[in-house]
KOLBATOR-122892 format. One line per 3 residues: number of its first residue (from 0); their letters; for each residue x negated, y, z of N, C-alpha, C. Coordinates in Angstrom, 1 decimal. Example, Ala and Ser with C-alpha at 12.3 -4.5 7.8 and 13.67 -1.06 7.14 Angstrom:
# residues 2
0 = as = -13.2 -5.7 7.8 -12.3 -4.5 7.8 -13.2 -3.3 7.8  -12.8 -2.2 7.1 -13.7 -1.1 7.1 -12.9 0.0 7.9
***
This chain:
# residues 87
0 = xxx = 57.8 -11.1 0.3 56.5 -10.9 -0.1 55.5 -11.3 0.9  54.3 -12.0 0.6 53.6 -12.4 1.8 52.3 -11.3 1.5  52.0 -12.0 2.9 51.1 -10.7 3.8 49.6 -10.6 2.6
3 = xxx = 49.3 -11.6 2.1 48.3 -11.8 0.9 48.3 -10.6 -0.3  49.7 -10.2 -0.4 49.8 -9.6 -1.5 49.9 -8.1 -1.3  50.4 -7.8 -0.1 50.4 -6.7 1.1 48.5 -6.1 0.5
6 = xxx = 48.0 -6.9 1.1 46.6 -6.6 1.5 46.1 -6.4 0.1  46.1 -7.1 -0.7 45.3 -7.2 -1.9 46.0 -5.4 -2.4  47.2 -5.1 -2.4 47.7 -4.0 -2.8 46.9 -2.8 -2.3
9 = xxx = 46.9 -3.1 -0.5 46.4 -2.0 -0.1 44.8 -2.0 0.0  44.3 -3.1 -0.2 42.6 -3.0 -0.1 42.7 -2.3 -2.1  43.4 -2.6 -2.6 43.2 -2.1 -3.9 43.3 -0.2 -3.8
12 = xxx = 44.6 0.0 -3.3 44.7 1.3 -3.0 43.5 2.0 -2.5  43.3 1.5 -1.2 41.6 2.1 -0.6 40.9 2.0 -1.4  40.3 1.1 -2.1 39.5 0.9 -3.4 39.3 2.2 -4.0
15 = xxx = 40.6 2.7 -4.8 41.0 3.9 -5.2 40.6 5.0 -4.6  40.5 4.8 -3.7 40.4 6.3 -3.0 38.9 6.4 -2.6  38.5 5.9 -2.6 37.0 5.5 -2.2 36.1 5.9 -3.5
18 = xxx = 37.4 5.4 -4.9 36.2 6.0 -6.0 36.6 7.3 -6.6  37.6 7.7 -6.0 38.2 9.1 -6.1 37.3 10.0 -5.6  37.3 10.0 -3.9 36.1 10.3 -3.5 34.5 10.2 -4.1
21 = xxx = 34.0 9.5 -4.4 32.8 9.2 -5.0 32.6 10.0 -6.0  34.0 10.2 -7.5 33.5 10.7 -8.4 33.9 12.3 -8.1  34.6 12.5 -7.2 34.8 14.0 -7.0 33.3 14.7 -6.0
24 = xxx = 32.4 13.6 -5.4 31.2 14.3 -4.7 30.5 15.0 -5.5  30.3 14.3 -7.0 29.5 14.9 -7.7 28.2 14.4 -7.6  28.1 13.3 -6.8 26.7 12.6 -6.9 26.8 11.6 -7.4
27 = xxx = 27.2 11.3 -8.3 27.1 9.8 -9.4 26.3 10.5 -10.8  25.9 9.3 -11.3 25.0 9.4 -12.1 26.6 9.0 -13.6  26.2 9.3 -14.9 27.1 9.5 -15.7 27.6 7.9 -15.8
30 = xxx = 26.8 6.9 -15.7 26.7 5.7 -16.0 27.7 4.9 -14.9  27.3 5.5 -13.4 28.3 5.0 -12.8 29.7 5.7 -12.7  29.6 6.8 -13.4 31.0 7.9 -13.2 31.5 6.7 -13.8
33 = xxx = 31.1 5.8 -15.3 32.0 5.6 -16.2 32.3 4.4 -15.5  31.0 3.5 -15.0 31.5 2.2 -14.5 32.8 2.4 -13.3  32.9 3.2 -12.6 33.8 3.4 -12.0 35.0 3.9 -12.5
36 = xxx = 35.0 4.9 -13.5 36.8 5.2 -13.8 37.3 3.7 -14.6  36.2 3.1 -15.0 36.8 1.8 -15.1 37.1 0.7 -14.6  36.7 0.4 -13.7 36.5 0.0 -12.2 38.2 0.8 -11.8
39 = xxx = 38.3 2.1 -11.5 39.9 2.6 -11.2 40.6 2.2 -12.1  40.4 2.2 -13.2 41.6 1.8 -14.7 42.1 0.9 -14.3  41.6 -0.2 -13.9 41.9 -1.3 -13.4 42.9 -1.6 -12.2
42 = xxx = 42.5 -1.2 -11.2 43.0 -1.2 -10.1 44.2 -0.3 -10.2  44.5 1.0 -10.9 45.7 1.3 -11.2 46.6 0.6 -11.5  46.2 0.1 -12.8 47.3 -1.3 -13.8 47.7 -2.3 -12.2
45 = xxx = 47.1 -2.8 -11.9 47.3 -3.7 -10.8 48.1 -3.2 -9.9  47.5 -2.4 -9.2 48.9 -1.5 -8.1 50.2 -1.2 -8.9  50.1 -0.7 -10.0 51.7 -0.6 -11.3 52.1 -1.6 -10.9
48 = xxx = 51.7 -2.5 -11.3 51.8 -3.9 -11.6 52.9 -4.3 -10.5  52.3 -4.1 -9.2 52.7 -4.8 -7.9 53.9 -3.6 -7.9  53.7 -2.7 -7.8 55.1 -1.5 -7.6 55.9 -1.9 -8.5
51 = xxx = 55.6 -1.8 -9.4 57.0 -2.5 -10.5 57.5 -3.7 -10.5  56.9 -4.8 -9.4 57.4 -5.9 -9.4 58.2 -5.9 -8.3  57.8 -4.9 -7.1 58.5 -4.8 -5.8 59.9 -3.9 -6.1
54 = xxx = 59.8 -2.8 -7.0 61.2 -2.2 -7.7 61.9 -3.5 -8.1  61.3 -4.3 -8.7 62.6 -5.5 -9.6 63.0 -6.1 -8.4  62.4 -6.4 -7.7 63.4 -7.3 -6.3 63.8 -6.6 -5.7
57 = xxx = 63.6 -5.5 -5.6 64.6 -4.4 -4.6 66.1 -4.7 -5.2  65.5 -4.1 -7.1 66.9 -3.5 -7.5 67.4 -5.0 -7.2  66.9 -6.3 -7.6 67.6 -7.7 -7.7 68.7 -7.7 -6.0
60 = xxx = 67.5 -7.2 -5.1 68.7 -7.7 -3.8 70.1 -6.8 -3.8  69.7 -5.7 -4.3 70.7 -4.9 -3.7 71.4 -5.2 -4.9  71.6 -5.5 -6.1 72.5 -5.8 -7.0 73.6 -7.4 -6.5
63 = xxx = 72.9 -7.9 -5.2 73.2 -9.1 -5.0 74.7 -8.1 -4.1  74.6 -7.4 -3.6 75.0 -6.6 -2.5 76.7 -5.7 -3.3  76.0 -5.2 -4.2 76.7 -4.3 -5.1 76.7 -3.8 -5.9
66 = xxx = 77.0 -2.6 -7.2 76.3 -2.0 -8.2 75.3 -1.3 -7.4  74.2 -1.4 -8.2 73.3 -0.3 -7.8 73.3 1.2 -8.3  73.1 2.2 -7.8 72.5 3.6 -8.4 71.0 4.1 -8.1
69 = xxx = 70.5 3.8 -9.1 69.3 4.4 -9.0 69.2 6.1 -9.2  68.0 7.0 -8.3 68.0 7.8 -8.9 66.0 8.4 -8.8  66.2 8.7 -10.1 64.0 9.1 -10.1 64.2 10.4 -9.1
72 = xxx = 62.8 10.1 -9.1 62.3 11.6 -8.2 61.5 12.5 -9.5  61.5 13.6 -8.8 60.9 13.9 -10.1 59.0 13.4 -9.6  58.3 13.3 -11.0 57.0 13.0 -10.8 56.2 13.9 -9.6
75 = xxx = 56.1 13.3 -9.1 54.8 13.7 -7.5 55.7 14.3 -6.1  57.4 14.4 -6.6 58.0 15.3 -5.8 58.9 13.8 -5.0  58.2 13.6 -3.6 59.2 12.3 -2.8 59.7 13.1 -1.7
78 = xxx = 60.5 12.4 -1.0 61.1 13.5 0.1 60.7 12.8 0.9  60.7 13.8 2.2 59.9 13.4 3.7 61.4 12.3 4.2  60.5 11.6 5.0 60.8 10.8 5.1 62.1 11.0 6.4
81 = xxx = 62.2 12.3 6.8 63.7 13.1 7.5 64.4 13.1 6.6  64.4 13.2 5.4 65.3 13.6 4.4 65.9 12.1 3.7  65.0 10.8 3.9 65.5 9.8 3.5 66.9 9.1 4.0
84 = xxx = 68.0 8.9 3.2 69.1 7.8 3.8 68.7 6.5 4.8  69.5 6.5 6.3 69.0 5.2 6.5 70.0 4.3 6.3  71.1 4.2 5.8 72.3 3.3 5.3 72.2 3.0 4.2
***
């Protein structure tokens, strides 16, 4: 993955968070609340977008390797990162 797409991901993420911030101050007017959650709509699909594409080559190398086993986390619940396998 090159460093281009790195960035675009993570200036998107900040993006995000920047208008998370903004609509949680309570100082937007209704007009830009809306321009903005649409403005994030967007940039969600996009980050999906790139996460789900970075999943498919994960799973693709490691399938090159062996079966793979996937397993979900549950929604919002990831483990610290002491708790992650490093093999």
């Amino acid at each position: 993955m090159s460093n281009e797409k790195n960035v675009s991901f993570e200036k998107s993420l900040a993006r995000l968070e920047e208008i998370v911030a903004g609509m949680e101050s309570g100082e937007l007017s209704l007009d830009d609340m809306i321009a903005r959650f649409e403005e994030g709509q967007k940039l969600i699909k996009f980050c999906s977008g790139k996460l789900d594409e970075v999943e498919r080559k994960i799973e693709k190398l490691l399938t090159k390797e062996g079966p793979v086993e996937t397993e979900s986390f549950p929604h919002g619940d990831t483990p610290d990162a002491d708790e992650l396998p490093l093999g």
